[in-house]
Each structure stands twice: as structure tokens, then as C-alpha cells.
C-alpha positions as CSV (number, residue, x, y, z in Angstrom):
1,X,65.8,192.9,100.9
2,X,63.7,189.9,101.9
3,X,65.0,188.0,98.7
4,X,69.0,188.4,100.4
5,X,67.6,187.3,103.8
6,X,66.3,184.2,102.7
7,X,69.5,183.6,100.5
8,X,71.3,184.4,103.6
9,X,69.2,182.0,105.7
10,X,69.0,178.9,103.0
11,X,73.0,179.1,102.5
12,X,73.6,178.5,106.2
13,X,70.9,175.5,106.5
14,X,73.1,174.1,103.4
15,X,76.5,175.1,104.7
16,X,75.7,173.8,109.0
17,X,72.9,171.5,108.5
18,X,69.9,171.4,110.1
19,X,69.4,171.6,114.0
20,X,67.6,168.9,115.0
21,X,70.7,166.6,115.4
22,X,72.3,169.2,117.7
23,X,69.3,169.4,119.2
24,X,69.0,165.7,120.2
25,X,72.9,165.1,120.7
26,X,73.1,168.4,123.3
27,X,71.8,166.5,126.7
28,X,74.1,163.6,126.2
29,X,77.2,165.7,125.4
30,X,76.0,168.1,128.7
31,X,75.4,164.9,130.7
32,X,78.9,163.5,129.4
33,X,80.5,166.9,130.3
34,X,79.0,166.5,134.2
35,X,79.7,162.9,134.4
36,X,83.2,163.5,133.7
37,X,83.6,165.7,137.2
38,X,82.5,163.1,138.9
39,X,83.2,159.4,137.3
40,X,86.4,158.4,135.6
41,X,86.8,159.9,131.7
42,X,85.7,156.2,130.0
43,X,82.0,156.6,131.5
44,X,81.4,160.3,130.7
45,X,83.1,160.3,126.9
46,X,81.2,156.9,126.1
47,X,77.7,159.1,127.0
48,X,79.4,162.2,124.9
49,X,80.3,159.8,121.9
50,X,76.4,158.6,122.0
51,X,75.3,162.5,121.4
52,X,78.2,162.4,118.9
53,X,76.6,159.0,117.0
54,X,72.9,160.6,117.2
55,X,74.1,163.9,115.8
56,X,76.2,161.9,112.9
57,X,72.8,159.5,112.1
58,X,69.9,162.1,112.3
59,X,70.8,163.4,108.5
60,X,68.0,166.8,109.1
């Protein structure tokens, strides 16, 4: 049984990647999201792209 869970849990690490990009990208996507209520769409989707660039170059 323990043999299919860690099957289970290696084959979505391979399939998703690794969290630590998410991780590090959330705040400026969540940032972006609030920005964009209150600035114009340029200033909140350049701080989304940035968690979108940090999530692209942290390869773990």
C-alpha cells in the first residue's frame, strides 16, 4: 500500500513540478490581483507577470 502512495506522490512531483515556485510567485500574483482594483491594469499585470517570471525561473 505504502509502495502505490509513494508512486502516487512521485508521479505528481514529476507531472506539476515542485512547489516552491508557486510558492514564491503567489504574493506577487495576489498583490497584482489587488493592485488591479485600485490602479489601472498596466501596473497590477506588470507585478502579476513578475510572480509569473519567478515561477518560470525557479526550475524546483
Amino acid at each position: 500500500m505504502i509502495k502505490y502512495i509513494l508512486f502516487a506522490m512521485l508521479s505528481i512531483l514529476v507531472f506539476n513540478g515542485c512547489i516552491v515556485g508557486d510558492v514564491v510567485a503567489l504574493p506577487f500574483r495576489v498583490t497584482g490581483a489587488i493592485v488591479n482594483t485600485v490602479a489601472p491594469d498596466v501596473v497590477g499585470d506588470t507585478i502579476s507577470t513578475t510572480g509569473d517570471v519567478l515561477d518560470k525561473a525557479i526550475p524546483f
